[in-house]
C-alpha positions in Angstrom: 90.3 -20.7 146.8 91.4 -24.0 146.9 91.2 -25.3 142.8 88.8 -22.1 142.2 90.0 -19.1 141.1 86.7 -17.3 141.1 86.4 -14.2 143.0 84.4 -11.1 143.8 85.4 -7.7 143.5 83.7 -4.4 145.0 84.0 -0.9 143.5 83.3 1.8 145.6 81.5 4.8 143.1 80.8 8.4 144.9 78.1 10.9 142.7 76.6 14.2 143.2 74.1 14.4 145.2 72.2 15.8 142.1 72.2 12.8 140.9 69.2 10.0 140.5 70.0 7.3 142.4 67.7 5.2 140.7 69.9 6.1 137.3 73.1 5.4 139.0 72.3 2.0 140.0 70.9 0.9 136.6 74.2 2.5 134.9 76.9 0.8 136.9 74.3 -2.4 136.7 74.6 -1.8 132.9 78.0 -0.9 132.7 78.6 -4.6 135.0 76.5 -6.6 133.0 78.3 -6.0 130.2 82.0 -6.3 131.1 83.2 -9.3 129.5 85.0 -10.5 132.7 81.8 -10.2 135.0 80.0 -13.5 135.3 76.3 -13.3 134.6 75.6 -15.3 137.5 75.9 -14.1 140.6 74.2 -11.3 138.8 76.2 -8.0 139.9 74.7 -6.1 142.3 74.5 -1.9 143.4 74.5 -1.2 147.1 73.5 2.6 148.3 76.4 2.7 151.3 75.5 6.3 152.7 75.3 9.9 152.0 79.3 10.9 152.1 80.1 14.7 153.5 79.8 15.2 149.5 78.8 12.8 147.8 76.4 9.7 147.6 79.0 7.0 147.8 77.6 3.2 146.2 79.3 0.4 146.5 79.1 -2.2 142.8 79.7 -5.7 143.3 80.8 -8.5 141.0 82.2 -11.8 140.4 85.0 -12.6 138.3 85.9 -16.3 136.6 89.5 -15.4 137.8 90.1 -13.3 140.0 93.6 -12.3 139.3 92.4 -10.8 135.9 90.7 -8.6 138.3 94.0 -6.7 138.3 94.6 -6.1 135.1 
């Protein structure tokens, strides 16, 4: 980090397994690309991790300006 306080940060997200996972990658993609500390660029990205014991479990990634807002 020297002089660079830009970061990433990585949410992991479990559904249903009803659920499309198609839909849920294009929501949290949404739902990234419009947080206002998300950078545009690297574009966020959705990674399908594995099917859980219950649940799908995805894993959203994104880079913050700073990350110690990423606490806040």
């Amino acid at each position: 980090m020297h002089g660079d306080t830009s970061g990433r940060v990585s949410i992991a997200i479990s559904v249903s397994y009803d659920a499309d996972p198609e839909l849920v990658r294009d929501v949290l993609l949404e739902c990234a690309r419009e947080h206002p500390l998300i950078m545009p660029f690297p574009e966020p990205k959705v990674f399908f991790i594995e099917f859980g014991a219950s649940a799908l479990d995805f894993r959203l990634i994104g880079y913050l300006a700073d990350v110690g807002t990423g606490y806040g």
